[in-house]
C-alpha positions in Angstrom: 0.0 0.0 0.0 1.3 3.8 -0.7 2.6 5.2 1.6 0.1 8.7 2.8 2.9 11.5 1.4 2.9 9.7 -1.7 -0.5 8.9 -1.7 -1.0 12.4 -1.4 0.9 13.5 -4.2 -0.9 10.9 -6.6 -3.9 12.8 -5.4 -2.7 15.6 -6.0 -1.5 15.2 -9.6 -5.0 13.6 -10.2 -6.6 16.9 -9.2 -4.3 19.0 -11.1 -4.5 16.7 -14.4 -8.7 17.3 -13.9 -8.5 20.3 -13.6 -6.1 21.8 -16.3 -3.6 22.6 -14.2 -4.0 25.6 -11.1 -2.2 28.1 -13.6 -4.6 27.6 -16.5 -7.7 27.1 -13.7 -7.0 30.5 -12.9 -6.2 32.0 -16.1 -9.0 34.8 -17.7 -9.4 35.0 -21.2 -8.7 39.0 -22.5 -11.6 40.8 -23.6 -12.7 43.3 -26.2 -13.7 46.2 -23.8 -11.0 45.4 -21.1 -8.2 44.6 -22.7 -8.0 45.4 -26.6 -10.0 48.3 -27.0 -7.9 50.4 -25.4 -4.8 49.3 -27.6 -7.3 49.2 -30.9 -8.0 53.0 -29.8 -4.3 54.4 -29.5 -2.8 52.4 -32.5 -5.1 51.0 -35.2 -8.2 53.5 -35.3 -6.7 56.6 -36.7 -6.6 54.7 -40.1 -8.9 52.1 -39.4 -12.5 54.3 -39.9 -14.2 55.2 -42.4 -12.3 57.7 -44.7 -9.2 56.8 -43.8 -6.5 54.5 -45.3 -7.2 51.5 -43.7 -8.9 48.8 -45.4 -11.8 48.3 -42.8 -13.0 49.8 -39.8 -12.2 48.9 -36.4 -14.0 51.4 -34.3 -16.4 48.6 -32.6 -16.2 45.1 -31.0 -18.9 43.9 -33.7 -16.5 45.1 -36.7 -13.2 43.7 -34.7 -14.2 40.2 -33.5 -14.6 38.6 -36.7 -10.9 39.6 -37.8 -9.4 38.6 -34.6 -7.2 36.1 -35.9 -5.9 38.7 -38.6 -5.3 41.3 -35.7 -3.3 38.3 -33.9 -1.7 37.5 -36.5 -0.6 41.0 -37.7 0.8 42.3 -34.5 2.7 39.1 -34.2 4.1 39.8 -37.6 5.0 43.2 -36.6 3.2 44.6 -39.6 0.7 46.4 -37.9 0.8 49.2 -36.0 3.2 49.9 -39.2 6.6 50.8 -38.0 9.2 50.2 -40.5 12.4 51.1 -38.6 14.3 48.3 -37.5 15.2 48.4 -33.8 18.4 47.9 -32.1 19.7 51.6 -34.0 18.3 54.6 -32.0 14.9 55.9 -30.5 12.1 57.5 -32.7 9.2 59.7 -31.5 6.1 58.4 -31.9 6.7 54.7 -31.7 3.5 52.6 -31.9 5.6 49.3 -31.7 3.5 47.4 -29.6 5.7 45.1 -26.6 5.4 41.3 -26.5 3.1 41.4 -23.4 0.4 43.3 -25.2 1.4 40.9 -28.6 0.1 38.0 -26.7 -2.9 39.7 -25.3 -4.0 40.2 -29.0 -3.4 36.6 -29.6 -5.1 35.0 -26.2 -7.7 37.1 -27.1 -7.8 35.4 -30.4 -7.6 32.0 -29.2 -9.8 32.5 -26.5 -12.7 33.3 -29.0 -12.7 36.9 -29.0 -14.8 37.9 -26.4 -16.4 40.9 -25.7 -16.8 41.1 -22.2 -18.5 43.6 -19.7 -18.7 47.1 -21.4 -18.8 48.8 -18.7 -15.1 47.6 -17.6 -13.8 49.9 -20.5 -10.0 50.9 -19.7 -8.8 54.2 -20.4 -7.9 53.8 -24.3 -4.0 54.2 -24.9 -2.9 57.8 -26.0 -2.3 57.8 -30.0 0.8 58.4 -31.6 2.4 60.2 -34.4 -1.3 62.4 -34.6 0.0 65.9 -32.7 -2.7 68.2 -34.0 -2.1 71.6 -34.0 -3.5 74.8 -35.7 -2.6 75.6 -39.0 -2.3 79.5 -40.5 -2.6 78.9 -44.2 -4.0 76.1 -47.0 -2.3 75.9 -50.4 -4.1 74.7 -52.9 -5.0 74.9 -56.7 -7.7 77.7 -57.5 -9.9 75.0 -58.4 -10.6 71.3 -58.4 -8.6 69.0 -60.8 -10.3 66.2 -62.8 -8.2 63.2 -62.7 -8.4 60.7 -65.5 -6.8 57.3 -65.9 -3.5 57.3 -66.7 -2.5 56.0 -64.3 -0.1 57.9 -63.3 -0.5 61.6 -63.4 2.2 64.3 -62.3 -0.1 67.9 -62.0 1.9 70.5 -60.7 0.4 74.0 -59.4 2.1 77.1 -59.3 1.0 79.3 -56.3 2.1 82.7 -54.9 2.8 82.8 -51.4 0.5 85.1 -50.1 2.8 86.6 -46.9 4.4 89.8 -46.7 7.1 89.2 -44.5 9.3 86.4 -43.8 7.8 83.1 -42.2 9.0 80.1 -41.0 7.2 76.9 -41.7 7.3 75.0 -38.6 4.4 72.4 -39.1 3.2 70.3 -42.0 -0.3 68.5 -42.5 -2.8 68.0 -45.2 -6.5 68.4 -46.4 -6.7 65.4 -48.6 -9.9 65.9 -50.5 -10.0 62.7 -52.7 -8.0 59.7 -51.2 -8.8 57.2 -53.8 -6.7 58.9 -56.1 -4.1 61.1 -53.7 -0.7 59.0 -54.1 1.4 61.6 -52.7 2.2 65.4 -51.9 5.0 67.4 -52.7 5.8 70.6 -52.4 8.3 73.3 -54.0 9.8 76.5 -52.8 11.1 78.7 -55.3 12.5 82.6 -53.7 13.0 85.5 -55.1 16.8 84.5 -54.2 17.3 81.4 -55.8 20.4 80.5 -57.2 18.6 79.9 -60.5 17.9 84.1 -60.9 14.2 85.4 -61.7 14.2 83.6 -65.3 13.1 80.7 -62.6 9.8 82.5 -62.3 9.2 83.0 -65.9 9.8 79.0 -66.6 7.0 78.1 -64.2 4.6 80.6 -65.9 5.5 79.1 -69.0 5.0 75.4 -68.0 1.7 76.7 -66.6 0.7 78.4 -69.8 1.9 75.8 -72.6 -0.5 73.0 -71.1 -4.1 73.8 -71.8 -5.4 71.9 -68.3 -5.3 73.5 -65.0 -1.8 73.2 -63.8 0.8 71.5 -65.5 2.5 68.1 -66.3 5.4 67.6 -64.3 8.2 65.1 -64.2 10.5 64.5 -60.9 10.2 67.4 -59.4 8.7 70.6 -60.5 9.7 70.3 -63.9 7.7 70.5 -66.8 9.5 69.4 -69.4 10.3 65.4 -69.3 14.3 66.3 -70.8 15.2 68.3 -68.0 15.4 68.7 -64.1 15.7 71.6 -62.1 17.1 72.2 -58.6 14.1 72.9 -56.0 14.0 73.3 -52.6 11.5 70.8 -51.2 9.0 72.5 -49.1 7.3 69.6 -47.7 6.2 66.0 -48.4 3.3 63.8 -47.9 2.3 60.0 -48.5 -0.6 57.9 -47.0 -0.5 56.8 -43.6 1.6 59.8 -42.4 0.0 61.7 -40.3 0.9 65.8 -39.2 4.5 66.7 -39.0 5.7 69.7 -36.1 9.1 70.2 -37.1 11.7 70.1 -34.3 11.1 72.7 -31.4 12.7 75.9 -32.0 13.3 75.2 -35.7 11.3 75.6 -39.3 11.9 76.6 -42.5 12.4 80.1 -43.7 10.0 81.5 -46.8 11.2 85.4 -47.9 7.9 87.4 -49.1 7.6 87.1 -53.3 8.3 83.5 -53.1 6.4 80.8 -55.0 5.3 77.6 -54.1 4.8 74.8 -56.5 2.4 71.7 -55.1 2.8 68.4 -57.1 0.2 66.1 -57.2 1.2 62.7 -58.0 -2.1 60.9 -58.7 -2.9 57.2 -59.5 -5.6 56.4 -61.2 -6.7 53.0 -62.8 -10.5 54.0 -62.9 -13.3 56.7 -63.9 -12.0 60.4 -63.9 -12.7 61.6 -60.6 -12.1 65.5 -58.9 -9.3 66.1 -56.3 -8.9 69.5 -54.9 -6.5 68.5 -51.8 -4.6 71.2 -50.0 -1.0 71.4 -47.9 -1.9 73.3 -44.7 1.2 75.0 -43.2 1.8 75.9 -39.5 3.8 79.5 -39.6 5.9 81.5 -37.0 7.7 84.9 -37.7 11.1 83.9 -36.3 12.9 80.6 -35.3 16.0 79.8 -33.3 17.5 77.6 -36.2 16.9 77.4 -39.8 15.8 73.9 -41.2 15.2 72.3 -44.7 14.7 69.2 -46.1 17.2 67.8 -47.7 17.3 64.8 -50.3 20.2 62.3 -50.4 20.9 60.2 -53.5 23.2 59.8 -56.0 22.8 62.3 -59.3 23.9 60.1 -61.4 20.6 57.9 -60.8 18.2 60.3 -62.1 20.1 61.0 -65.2 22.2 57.7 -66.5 19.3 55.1 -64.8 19.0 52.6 -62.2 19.6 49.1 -63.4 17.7 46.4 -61.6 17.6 43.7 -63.7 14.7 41.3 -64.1 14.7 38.0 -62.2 17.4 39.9 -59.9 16.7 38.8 -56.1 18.9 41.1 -54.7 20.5 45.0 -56.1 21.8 46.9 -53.5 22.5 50.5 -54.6 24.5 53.1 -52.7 25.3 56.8 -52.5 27.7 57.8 -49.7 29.8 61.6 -49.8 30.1 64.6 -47.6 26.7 65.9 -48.9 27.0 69.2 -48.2 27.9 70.2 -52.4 25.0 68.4 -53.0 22.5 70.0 -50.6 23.9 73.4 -52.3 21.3 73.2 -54.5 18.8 71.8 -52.7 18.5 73.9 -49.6 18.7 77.4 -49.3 18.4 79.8 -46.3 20.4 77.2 -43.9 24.5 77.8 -43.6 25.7 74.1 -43.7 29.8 74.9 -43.4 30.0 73.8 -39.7 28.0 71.2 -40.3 24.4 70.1 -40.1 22.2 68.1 -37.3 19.7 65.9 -38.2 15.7 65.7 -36.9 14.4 63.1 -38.8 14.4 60.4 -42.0 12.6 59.4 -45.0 12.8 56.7 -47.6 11.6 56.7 -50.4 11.3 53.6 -52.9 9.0 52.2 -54.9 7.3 48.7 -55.3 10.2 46.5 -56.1 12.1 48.1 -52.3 12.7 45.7 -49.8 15.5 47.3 -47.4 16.5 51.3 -47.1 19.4 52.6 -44.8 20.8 55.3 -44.1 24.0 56.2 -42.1 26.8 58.4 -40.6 30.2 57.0 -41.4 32.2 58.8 -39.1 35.9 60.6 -39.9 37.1 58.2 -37.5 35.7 55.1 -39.6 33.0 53.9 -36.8 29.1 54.3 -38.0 26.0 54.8 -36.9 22.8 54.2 -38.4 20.5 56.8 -38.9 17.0 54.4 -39.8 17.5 50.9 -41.9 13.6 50.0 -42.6 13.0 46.3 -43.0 10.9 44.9 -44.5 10.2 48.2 -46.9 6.3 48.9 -47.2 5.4 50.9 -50.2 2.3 51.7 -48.9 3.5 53.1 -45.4 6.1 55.6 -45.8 6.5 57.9 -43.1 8.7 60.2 -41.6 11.1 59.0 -38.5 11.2 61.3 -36.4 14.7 60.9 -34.2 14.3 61.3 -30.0 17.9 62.7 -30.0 19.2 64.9 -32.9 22.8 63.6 -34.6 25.5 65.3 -35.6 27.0 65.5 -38.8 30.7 67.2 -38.8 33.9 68.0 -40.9 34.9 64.6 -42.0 31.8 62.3 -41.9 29.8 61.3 -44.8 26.3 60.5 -45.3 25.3 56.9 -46.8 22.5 56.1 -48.5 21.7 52.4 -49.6 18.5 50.9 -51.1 18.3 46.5 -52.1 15.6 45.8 -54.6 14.1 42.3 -55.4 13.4 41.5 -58.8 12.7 38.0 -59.0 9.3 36.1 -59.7 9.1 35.6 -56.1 8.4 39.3 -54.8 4.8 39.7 -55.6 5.0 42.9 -56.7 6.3 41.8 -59.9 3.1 39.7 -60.8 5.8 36.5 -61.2 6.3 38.4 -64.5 9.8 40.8 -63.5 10.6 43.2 -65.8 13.8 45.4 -66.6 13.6 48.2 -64.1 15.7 51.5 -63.5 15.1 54.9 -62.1 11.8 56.4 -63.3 8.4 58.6 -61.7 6.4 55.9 -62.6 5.0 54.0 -59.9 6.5 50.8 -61.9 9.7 52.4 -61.9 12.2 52.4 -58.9 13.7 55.0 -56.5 16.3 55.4 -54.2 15.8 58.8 -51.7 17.1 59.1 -48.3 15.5 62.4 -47.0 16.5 64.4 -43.7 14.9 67.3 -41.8 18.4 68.6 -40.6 19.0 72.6 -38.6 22.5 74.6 -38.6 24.5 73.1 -36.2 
């Protein structure tokens, strides 16, 4: 016969065994108002509702709980809340990474059935990121709406006068997207009355304007109008899906002299029926700042006028751009003196389709590196500006490095299994390679 303590034990066991085990006996399933609503409410909803860029709505348990094995499965993934920047580098404002604690909520949740639970044990939803609102002081837009026909691809540049009388800074950037079926993305173009390329500048524009007999004008790269030639621009401000309002670094913004113009691209996509757009850039202004800012695009020149090459069934074409870009920026950026240096706010990439890595970096005069955002896995279809917790330095000596790897082999699906020759183009078939920074006077 046992012996009581190990009789006990056995009994023990037998209980536990029944029972699932004390730590699952005691375990409670997540639920929709307790637990994931709150997170839903701070990270997905500001795309997921109606109007927005997200494919469906999530702004209710009864449109959430049939796609809760997608939501488990996409925070998992890490594709969703998108956040391209690979970790390990540096801090960014505005993360909405989520941490593995709340990862598994989504997926107990999941597994557990999705249940909705007791409404009235709503949690305080989590604060929303990346979504500062702030006033704006002036809209630019065309004079009218623009008809948009099926192209696809359509380039419409506007050429407006910038209605202030004095000097302003531009310190924040945010949109008034009127027609999202068909907005691809924003750009605009600041031409001054100082610019490097004399007053003639201003009589090109008009004539661009004048030569093509719909409102606007065609445009190709930037603000040019004419498909054989490209013309230095300082780059106002920038805008693609899924980005939300952008303050510029505290203290900073970029300066705007009185008789300036501004040219807004349109780059619209359009497959289907013509359809109106009248979307406008809405601009945050302040009379003075402590540091002049611009944007300022890093590639290599040579892409944009000798080509690209990524060749079909190619899984893998890295291509780089690294220099002091200062010489470069010459053109680019105007009102910011650069010969101490420059400090850096924030980054962009921009690729196209075919993308699947971006990286940009500081080599060092000393040789070490530091990287400034590497995105991977590239999204096309969330690009968005990184916005850096610390600003970096870039000094006599360093050099700035660009690099963007393309896959173009039947296995990236963005080639229909079908790939095709590729090289540097506007199209949204053709490929890019941009790194831009927000970056201050030292």
């Amino acid at each position: 016969m046992a012996s009581a303590p190990r009789l006990f034990v056995f009994l023990l066991a037998l209980t536990t065994i029944a029972c699932g085990g004390t730590e699952k006996a005691d375990a409670v399933a997540p639920t929709w108002h307790a637990d994931i609503a709150p997170v839903v409410a701070g990270r997905c909803v500001s795309c997921h509702q109606e109007g927005e860029i997200g494919p469906f709505p999530l702004t209710s348990y009864a449109e959430a709980a049939p796609l809760a094995e997608a939501l488990a499965g996409s925070v998992e993934d890490r594709t969703m809340p998108p956040w391209g920047a690979e970790a390990g580098h540096r801090a960014y404002l505005a993360d909405p990474s989520l941490d593995a604690d709340t990862i598994d909520r989504f997926r107990a949740w999941a597994d557990a059935g999705a249940p909705e639970g007791d409404p009235s044990q709503v949690t305080t939803p989590w604060p929303a990121v990346g979504l500062e609102a702030f006033e704006t002081d002036l809209v630019l837009r065309a004079p009218e709406p623009y008809t948009v026909t099926g192209e696809p691809d359509d380039y419409r540049c506007f050429v407006l006068d910038w209605p202030e009388t004095e000097t302003r800074y531009v310190t924040g950037i945010t949109t008034e997207v009127d027609n999202s079926e068909v907005v691809h993305h924003i750009a605009a173009y600041l031409f001054r009355p100082d610019s490097i390329l004399g007053d003639g500048i201003f009589d090109q524009l008009a004539a661009w304007d004048d030569a093509d007999p719909e409102l606007g004008y065609q445009c190709y790269g930037g603000p040019s109008g004419s498909a054989g030639s490209q013309i230095p621009a300082i780059q106002l401000a920038q805008w693609v899906p899924g980005m939300g309002a952008l303050p510029l670094p505290d203290g900073s913004g970029i300066e705007v002299p009185p008789g300036s113009q501004i040219v807004l691209q349109m780059h619209y996509f359009n497959p289907g029926p013509d359809q109106p757009d009248h979307t406008g850039l809405a601009l945050r202004l302040a009379e003075s700042v402590e540091k002049p800012g611009a944007f300022a695009p890093w590639l290599s020149a040579e892409w944009p006028l000798a080509g690209m090459s990524i060749p079909a069934g190619a899984d893998e074409v890295v291509h780089t751009a690294q220099d002091d870009p200062r010489g470069f920026f010459g053109f680019l950026v105007e009102g910011v003196e650069l010969s101490d240096g420059f400090d850096i706010h924030s980054a962009l990439f921009h690729m196209h389709n075919l993308g699947v890595r971006g990286e940009l970096a500081l080599q060092h005069a000393d040789g070490s590196e530091e990287m400034i955002l590497a995105v991977d896995p590239w999204d096309f279809d969330w690009q968005r500006v990184y916005r850096l917790a610390e600003p970096m330095e870039f000094r006599d000596g360093d050099e700035l490095r660009v690099s963007c790897t393309f896959d173009n082999s039947p296995e990236n699906p963005a080639t229909g299994g079908a790939p095709s020759d590729v090289t540097w183009g506007e199209g949204t078939f053709d490929e890019m390679c941009v790194g831009n920074l927000f970056i201050t006077e030292p």
